[in-house]
C-alpha positions in Angstrom: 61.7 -92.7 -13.4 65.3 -91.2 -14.6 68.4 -93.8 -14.5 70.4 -93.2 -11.6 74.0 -92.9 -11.3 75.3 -96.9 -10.4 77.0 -97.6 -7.6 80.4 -99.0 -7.5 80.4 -102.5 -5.7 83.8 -104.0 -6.0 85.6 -104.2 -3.0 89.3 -104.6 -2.4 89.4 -108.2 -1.0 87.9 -109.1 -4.7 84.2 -109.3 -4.4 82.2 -111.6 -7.0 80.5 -110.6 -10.0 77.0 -109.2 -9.2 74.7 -111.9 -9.1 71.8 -111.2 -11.6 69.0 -109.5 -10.7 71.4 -107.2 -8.2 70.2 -103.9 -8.8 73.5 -100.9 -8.0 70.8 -98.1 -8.6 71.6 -95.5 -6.2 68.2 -95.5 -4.8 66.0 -98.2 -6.5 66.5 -100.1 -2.8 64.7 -97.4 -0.8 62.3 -96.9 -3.9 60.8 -100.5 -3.6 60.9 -99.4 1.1 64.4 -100.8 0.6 63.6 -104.0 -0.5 64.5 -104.0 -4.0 68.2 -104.1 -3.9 68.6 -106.8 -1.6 66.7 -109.3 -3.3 69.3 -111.1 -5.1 71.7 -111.3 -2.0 68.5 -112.5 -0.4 67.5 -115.5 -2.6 70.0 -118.2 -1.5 68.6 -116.8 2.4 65.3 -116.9 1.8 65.7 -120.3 0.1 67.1 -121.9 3.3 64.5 -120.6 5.8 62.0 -121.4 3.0 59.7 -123.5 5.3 59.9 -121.4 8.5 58.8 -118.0 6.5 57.4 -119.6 3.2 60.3 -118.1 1.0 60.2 -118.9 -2.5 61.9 -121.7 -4.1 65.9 -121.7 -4.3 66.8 -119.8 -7.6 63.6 -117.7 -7.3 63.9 -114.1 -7.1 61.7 -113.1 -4.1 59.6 -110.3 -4.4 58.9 -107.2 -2.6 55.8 -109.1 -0.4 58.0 -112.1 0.1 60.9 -109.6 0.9 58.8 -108.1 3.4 57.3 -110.9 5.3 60.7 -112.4 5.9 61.3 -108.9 7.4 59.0 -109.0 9.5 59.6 -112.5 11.2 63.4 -111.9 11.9 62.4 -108.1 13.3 60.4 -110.1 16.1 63.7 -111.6 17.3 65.5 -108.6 16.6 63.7 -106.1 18.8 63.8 -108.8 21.7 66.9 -106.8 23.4 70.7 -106.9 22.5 71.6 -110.8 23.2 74.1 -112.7 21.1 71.3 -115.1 19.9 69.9 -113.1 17.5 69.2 -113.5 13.9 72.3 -112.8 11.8 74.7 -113.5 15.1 77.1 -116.0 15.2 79.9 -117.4 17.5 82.7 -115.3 17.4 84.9 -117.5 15.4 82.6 -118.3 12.7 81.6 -115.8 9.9 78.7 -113.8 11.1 75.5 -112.4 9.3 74.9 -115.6 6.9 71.2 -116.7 6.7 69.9 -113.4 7.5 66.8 -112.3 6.3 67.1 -108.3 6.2 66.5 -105.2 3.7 70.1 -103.7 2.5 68.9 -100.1 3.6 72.8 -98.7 4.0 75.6 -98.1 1.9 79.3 -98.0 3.6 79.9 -95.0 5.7 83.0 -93.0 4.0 83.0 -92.4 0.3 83.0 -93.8 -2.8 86.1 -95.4 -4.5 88.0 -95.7 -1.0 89.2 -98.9 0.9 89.2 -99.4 4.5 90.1 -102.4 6.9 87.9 -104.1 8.6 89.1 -103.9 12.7 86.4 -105.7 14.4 82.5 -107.2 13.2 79.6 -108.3 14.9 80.1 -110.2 17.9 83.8 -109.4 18.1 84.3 -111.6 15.4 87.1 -113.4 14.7 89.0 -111.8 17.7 87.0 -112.9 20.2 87.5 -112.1 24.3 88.9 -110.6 26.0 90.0 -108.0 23.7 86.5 -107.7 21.5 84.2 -105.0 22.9 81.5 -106.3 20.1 80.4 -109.3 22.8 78.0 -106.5 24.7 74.7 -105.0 24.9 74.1 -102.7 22.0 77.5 -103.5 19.8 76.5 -107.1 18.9 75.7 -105.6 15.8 78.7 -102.7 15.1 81.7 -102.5 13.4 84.8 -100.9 13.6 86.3 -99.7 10.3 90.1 -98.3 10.0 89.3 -94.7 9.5 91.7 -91.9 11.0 91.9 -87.9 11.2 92.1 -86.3 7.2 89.6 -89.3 6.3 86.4 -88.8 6.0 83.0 -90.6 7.0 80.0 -90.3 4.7 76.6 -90.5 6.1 75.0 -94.0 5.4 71.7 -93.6 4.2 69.1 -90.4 3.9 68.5 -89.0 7.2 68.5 -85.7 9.8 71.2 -85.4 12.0 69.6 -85.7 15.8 73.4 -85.3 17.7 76.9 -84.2 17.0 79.5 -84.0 19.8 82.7 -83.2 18.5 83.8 -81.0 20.7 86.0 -83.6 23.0 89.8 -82.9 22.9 92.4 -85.6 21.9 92.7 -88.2 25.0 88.8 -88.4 25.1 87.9 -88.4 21.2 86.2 -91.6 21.6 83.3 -89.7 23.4 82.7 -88.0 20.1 79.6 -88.7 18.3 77.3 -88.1 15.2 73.5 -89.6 15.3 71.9 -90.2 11.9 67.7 -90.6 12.2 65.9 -92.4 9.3 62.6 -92.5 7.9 62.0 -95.8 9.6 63.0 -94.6 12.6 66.2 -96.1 12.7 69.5 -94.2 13.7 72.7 -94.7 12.1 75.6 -94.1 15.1 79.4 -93.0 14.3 81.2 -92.8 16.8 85.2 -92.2 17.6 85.1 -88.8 15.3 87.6 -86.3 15.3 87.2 -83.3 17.8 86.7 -79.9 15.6 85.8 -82.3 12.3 82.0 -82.5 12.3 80.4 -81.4 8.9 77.0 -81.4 9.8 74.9 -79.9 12.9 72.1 -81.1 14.6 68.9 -80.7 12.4 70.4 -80.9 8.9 68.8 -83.1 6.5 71.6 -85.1 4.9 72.0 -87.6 2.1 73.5 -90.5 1.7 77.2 -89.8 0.4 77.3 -86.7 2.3 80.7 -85.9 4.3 79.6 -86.0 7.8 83.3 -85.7 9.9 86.8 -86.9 10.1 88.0 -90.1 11.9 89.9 -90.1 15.0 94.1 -90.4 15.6 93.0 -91.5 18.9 90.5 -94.4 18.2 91.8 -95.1 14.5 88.5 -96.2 13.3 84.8 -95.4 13.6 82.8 -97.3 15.6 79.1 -97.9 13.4 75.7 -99.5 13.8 72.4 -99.2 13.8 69.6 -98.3 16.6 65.8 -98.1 16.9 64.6 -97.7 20.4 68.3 -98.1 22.1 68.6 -101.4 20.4 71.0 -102.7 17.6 70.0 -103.4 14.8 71.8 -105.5 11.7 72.7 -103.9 9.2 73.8 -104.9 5.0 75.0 -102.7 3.4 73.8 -102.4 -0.5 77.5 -101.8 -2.0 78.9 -104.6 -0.4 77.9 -108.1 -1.7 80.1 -110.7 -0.1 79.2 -112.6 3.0 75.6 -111.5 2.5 76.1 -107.8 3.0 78.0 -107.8 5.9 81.7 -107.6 6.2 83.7 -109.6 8.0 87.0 -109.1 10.6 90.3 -108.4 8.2 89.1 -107.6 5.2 90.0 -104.3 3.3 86.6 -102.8 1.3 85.5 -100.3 -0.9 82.8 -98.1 -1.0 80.0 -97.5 -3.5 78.9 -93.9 -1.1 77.9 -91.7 -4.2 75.9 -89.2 -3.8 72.8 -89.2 -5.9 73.1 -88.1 -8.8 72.0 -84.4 -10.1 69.9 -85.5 -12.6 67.5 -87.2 -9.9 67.2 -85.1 -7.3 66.7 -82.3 -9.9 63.7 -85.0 -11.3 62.2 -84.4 -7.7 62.8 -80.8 -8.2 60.5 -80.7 -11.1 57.8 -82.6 -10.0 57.4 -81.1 -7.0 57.4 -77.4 -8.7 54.4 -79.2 -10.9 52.9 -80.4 -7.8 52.4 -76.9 -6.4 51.2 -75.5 -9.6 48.7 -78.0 -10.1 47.8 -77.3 -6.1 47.5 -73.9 -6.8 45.2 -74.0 -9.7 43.2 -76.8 -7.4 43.5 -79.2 -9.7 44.7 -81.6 -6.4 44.1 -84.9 -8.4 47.2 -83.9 -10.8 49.0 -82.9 -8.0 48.8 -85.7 -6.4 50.5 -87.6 -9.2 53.2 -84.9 -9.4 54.2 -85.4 -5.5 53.7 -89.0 -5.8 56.0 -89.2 -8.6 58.3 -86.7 -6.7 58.8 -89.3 -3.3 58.5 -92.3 -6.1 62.6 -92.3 -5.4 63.4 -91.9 -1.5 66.0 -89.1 -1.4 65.3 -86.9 1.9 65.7 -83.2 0.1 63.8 -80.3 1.3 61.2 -80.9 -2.3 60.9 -85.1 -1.1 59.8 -83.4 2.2 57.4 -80.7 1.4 56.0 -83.6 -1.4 55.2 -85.9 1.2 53.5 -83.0 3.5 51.5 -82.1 0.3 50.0 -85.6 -0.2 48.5 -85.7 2.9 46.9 -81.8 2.2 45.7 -82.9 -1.7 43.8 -86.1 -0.2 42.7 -84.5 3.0 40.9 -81.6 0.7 39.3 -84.5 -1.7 38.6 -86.4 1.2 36.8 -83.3 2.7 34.4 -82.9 -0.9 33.8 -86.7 -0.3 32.9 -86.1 3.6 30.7 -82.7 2.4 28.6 -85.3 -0.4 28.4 -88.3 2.6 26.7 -85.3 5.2 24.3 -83.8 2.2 23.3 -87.4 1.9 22.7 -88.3 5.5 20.3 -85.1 5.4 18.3 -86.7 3.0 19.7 -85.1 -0.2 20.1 -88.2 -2.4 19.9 -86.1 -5.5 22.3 -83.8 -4.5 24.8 -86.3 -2.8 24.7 -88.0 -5.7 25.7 -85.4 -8.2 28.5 -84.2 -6.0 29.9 -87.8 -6.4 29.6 -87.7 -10.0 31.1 -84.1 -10.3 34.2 -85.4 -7.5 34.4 -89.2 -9.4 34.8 -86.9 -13.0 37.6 -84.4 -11.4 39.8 -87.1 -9.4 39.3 -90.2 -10.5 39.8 -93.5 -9.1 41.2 -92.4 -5.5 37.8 -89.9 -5.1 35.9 -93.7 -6.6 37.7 -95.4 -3.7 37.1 -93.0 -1.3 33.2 -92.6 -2.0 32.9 -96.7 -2.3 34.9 -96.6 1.4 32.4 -94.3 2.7 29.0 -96.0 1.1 30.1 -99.2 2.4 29.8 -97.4 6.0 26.9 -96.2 5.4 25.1 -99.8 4.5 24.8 -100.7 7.9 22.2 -98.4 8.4 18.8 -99.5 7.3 17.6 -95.8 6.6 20.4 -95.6 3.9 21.0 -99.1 2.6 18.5 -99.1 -0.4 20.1 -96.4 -1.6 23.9 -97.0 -1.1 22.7 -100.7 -2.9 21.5 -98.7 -5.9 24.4 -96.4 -5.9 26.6 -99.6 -6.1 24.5 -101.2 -8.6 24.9 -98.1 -11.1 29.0 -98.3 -10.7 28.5 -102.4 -11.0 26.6 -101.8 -14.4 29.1 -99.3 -15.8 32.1 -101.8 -15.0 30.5 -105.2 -16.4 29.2 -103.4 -19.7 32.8 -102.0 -20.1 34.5 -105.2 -19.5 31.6 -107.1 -21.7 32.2 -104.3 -24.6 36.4 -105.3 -24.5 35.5 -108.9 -24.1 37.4 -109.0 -20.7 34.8 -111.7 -19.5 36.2 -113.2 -16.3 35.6 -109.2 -15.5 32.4 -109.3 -16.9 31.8 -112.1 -14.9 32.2 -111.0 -11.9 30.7 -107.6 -11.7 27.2 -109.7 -13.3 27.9 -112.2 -10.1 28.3 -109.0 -7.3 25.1 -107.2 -9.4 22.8 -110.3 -9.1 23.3 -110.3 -5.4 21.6 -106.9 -5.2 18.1 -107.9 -6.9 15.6 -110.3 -5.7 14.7 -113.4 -8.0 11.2 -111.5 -9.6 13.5 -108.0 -10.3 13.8 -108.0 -14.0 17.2 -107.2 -13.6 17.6 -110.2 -12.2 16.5 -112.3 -15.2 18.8 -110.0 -17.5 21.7 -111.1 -15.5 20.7 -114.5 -15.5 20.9 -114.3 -19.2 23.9 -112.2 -19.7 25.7 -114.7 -17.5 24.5 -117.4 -19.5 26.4 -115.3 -22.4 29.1 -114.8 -20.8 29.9 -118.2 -19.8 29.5 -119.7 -23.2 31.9 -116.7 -24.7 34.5 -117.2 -22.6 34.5 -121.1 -23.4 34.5 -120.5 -27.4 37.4 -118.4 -26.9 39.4 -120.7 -24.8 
């Protein structure tokens, strides 16, 4: 994968040095289902709700699985409702976000290399009532940053645009709007925009980094946060690291809103002009790699989009051949079905292997077909322990000899030759260790 342009992550209150491990990549977050960049802010997290989602040991980088699960746990309290007792929310006077276990999908909303202040965080922090408007259904999780007309907001994070209203005059500005969706289903919200200053219309496919609107003289900031399904969401942002990704009431930061750079979406370019020529010549197993390779990096272009519409067509057609080998079989064509599996296993490879295994082991339940389906295991079984015998991979070895001798009965001479070869086996890998 080509080196992405890094992300600037200083900030103007004086953030740390990254922490190692922290990964400024423009897109290696939302590469990894934005996991990957927020796994050093999320190791001192993870180590203190270690027991109630089984997070690694403090010091430990987590990985992506860990990442994930810990996701997952604090999403079933998130997508209870807005209430202030959420993870991530804290009494209004206290710093909020700390101990939060949540992917940094977002980078700061206005661009790169610019400072703004902080007005107001989650749960009206450190301001408090009456005058907080954070203390309410749907805002728990907003900010307010200090952005006004001639400044402008970026979009957050890959998306299509689903609303822009910009068309209220001055006195009612704050009515203005812009709605961000993401592949997740997320939507990013700004709100407070300039009348007359939206970028963008309803449809577009934008990009992170990409100029969206102008603030408001009337509101003097922009109102952001996250929804799925009407509900806020937290949010960390992957440029910010202090406070665990989540900024806090007062403070003035900066923004690390590139857009990507040329030399990666053009990379997507590429393989996606591979991917169709390798579609068009029907060679749909190379394809597949090209427009794998293409959506490796999540950045929503109209060639990430068409790459992910063209997986679905290259396995659907091998998946067809495999369903067309499966039917000549269930007719009683054995000889037949089994060529075409040899011919499909020879011109896609392991995902076609996968997908005949898949659709054998359905057919096993049926006593008309399970002699056969055992014998068309055996042959792959055979092929894989003598290639992992021959490179002296024995634990391998070993086990395709263990799944082969339970598909011959004790007076089978195959039995006995397994019998012996693990025997072999056994006694090889002990010499070697």
């Amino acid at each position: 994968m080509s080196k992405q342009g890094k992300r600037n992550s200083d900030n103007a209150a004086g953030a740390s040095a990254q922490p190692k491990g922290f990964r400024a990549d423009r897109r290696a977050a939302l590469a990894a289902l934005g996991y990957g960049a927020a796994a050093a802010a999320l190791t001192p997290m993870l180590a203190a709700t270690a027991q109630a989602q089984k997070a690694p040991v403090k010091g430990k980088e987590p990985t992506k699985e860990e990442l994930e699960a810990a996701y997952a746990e604090t999403e079933k309290l998130v997508v209870k409702g807005s209430t202030p007792d959420r993870p991530g929310i804290a009494d209004w006077a206290q710093v909020q976000g700390q101990n939060l276990s949540w992917p940094a999908k977002y980078y700061l909303p206005w661009p790169a290399g610019i400072a703004h202040d902080v007005y107001q965080g989650w749960n009206g922090n450190k301001i408090g009532p009456p005058r907080a408007t954070h203390m309410q259904k749907q805002n728990y999780y907003a900010w307010d940053f200090h952005i006004v007309r001639g400044e402008y907001m970026c979009a957050a994070r890959d998306g299509k645009v689903t609303n822009v209203s910009d068309k209220e005059p001055p006195g009612n500005e704050n009515a203005n709007v812009i709605y961000i969706e993401h592949a997740d289903g997320e939507t990013s919200v700004y709100a407070h925009i300039g009348s007359d200053t939206a970028l963008v219309a309803v449809g577009d496919k934008v990009l992170a980094g990409q100029k969206i609107c102008q603030g408001s003289n009337e509101s003097m900031h922009l109102h952001f946060c996250i929804w799925k399904g009407m509900i806020d969401y937290p949010c960390r942002f992957i440029d910010y690291t202090p406070f665990n990704g989540v900024p806090q009431y007062g403070a003035a930061i900066a923004s690390g809103n590139k857009e990507p750079d040329e030399s990666v979406t053009g990379g997507i370019k590429a393989n996606y002009a591979k991917g169709e020529a390798a579609f068009a010549a029907k060679d749909y197993l190379n394809a597949l790699k090209f427009y794998m390779a293409a959506t490796a990096v999540e950045i929503r272009i109209q060639e990430y989009e068409a790459s992910l519409e063209r997986i679905g067509e290259c396995r659907g057609l091998i998946d067809a051949e495999v369903a067309d080998a499966i039917k000549g079989a269930k007719a009683g064509d054995f000889a037949g079905a089994e060529t075409r599996f040899k011919e499909i296993r020879k011109k896609y490879g392991d995902y076609a292997s996968g997908r005949i295994d898949a659709a054998l082991e359905e057919l096993k339940s049926d006593p008309k077909f399970k002699e056969w389906v055992e014998r068309q295991r055996a042959e792959r079984l055979w092929l894989t322990a003598r290639a992992a015998e021959k490179f002296e991979k024995w634990d391998d070895a070993l086990a395709a000899y263990r799944e082969l001798k339970k598909l011959y009965k004790k007076e089978e001479p195959e039995y006995k030759e397994i019998q012996k070869k693990l025997a072999q086996l056994g006694k090889a890998k002990i010499l070697e260790e």
